[in-house]
Structures are given as C-alpha cells and as structure tokens.
C-alpha positions as CSV (number, residue, x, y, z in Angstrom):
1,X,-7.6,-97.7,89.5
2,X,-6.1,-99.9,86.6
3,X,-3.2,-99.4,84.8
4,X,-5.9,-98.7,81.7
5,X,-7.6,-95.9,83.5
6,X,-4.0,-94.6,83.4
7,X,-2.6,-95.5,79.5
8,X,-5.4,-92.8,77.7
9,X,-4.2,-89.7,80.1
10,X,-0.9,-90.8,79.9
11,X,-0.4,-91.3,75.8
12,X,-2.8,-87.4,75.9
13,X,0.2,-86.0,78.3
14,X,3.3,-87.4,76.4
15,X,1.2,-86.3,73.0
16,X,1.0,-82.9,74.7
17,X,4.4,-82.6,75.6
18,X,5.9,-84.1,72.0
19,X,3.4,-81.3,70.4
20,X,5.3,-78.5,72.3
21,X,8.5,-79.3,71.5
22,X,7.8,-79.2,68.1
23,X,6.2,-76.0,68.1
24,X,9.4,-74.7,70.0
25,X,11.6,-76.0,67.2
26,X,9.0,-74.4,64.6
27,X,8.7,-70.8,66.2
28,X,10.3,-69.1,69.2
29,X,9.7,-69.7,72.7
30,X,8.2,-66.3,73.1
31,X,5.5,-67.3,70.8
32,X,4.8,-71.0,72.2
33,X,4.9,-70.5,75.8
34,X,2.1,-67.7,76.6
35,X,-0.3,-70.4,74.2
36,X,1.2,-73.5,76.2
37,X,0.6,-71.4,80.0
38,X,-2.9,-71.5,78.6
39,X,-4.4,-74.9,78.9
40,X,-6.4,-74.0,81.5
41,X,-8.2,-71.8,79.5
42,X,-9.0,-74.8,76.9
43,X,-9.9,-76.7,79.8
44,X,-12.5,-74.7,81.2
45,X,-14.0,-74.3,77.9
46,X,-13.8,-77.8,77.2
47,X,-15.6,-78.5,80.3
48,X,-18.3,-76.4,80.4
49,X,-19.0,-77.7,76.8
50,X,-19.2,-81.3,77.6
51,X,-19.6,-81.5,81.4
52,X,-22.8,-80.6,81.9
53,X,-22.3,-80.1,85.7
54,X,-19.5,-77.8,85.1
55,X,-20.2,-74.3,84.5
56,X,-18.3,-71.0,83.1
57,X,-19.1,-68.6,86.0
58,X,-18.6,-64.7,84.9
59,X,-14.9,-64.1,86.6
60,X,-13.9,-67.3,84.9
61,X,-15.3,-66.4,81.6
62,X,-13.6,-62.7,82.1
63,X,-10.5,-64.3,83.2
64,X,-10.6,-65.9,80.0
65,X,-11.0,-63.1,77.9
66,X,-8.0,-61.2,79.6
67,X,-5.8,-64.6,79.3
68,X,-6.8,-64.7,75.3
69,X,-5.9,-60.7,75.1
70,X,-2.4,-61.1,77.2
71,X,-1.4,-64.0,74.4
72,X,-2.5,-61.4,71.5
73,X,-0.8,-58.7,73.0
74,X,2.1,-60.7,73.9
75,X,2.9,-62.3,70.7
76,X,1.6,-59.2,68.7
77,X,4.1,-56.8,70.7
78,X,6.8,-59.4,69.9
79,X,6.2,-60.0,66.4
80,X,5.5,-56.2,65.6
81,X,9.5,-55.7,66.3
C-alpha cells in the first residue's frame, strides 16, 4: 500500500472530524452525537447503493429503521423541552 492509497481516506477522516466539531459549536452535543454514532448507518446504505456485491439484508435494513427512529426520538424528546 502507498502512501496515496492512504492521503484520500485520510483528508475524508480529518474532513469528518473538522465537520463535527463544527456542528458541536453550532448546536448541542445532544443533537450532534446520536447523528455522528450513526455512520454506520450511511455506510451500509452507501454500500449497498454502489457495491454491487454488498447487500442490505432485512435485520440490517430494520436495524436501520430503529437507528433513524432512536435519533428522531432522541433529538425530538430533547428539543420538545
């Protein structure tokens, strides 16, 4: 492996981590972090729509929809008061 293959994940990861730091300093951490803890989620997605060998199997896709409803519950409860 080159030092190449390593510079596009790299500059991705620091982007990534530059990104959440500024959405902490624009909204509280109660509000970023359940949408940070969720990369995965965009991950899998991603995969299955570009990766042709990768595919969303049922508990993944239902573990999906529970992660997206724990974020809208989460930051509903905590914005609702």
């Amino acid at each position: 492996m080159c030092s190449s293959d390593l510079a596009v994940p790299g500059i991705l990861n620091g982007s990534a981590v530059l990104m959440m730091y500024a959405a902490l300093t624009a909204a509280p951490v109660w509000t970023v972090a359940p949408i940070v803890a969720s990369y995965p989620l965009v991950t899998a997605i991603l995969g299955a729509a570009f990766l042709h060998d990768e595919k969303l199997s049922l508990p993944s896709a239902a573990g999906a929809m529970i992660t997206v409803a724990a974020i809208v519950y989460l930051v509903g409860s905590h914005a609702g008061g």
